[in-house]
C-alpha positions in Angstrom: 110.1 98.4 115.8 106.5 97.0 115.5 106.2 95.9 119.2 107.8 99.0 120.1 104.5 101.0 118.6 102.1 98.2 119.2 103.7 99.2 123.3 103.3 102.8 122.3 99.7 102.5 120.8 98.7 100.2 124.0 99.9 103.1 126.7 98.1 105.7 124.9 94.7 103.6 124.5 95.2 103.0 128.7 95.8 106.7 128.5 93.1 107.6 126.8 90.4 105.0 128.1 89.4 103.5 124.5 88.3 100.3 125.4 89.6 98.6 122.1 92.8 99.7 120.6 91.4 98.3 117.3 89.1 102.1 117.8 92.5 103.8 118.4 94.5 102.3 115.2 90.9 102.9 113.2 91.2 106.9 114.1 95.0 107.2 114.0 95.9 105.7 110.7 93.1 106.5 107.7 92.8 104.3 105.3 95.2 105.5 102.1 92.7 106.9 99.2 92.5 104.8 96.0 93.3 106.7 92.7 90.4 108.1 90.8 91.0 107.7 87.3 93.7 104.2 86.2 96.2 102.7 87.6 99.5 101.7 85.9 101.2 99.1 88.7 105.3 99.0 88.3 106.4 95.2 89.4 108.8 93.0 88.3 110.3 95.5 86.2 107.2 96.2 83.7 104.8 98.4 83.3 100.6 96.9 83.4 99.1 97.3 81.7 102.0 98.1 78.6 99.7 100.2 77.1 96.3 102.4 78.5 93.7 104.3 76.4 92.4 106.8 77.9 90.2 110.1 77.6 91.3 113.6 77.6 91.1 115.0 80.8 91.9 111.9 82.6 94.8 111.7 85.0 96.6 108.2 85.4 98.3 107.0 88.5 101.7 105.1 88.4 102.2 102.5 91.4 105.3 101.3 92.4 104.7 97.8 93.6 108.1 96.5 92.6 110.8 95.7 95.5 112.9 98.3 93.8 113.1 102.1 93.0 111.9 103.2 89.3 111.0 106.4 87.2 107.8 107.1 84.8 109.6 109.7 82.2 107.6 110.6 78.4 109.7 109.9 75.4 109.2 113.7 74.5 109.6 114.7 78.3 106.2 115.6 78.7 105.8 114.5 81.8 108.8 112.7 84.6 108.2 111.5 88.0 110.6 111.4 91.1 112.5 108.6 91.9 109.3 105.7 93.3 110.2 103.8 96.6 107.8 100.5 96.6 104.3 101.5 96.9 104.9 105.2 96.0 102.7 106.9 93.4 103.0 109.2 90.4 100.1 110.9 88.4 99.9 112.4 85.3 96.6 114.2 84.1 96.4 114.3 80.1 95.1 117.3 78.6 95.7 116.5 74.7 95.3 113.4 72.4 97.9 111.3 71.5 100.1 108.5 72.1 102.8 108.6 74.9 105.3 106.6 75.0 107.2 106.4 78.5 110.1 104.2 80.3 112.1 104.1 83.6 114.9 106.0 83.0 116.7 103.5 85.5 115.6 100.3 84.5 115.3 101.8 79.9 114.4 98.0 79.4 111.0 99.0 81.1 107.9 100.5 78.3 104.6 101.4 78.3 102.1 103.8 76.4 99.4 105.8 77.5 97.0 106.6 74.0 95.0 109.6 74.8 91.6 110.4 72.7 89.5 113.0 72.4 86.6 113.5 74.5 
């Protein structure tokens, strides 16, 4: 599949007359944007870091890093992301203070907390 578009990428470049497919690939594909606020990575089924303070306001970002699907769902449901492929992302934004507790609700095994405080 790679050679097939590194063949594709090469015709259009000729195509197109860009002297360095590297300038082609550097227009094509943008780099993916980092998360604003924290990061939560998912790999070898747990959660890190197990537990995030935070600020109202702030929104957290889950990563799947893991070879493997898994979910981000609040003990009191407040929040529940899609099933997350590897290197798929879920955010939350937290609006009031408290603790919430989360798990994957494939993998239960798998904890974390986010502790929110006021401003």
């Amino acid at each position: 599949m790679n050679k097939i578009l590194l063949a594709g990428a090469f015709a259009l470049a000729l195509a197109l007359g860009v002297a360095d497919i590297r300038d082609l690939a550097a227009t094509a594909a943008p780099a993916a944007q980092a998360p604003a606020g924290p990061t939560v990575k998912i790999d070898n089924f747990v959660f890190g870091p197990e537990a995030l303070t935070v600020s109202v306001g702030t929104t957290v970002t889950w990563i799947n890093q893991d070879d493997i699907p898994h979910t981000v769902v609040a003990n009191d449901k407040t929040f529940k992301s899609k099933v997350l492929d590897s290197d798929e992302r879920f955010s939350f934004t937290f609006t009031k203070p408290g603790e919430y507790g989360y798990f994957c609700s494939l993998h239960p095994h798998m904890t974390g907390k986010v502790i929110v405080k006021a401003g």
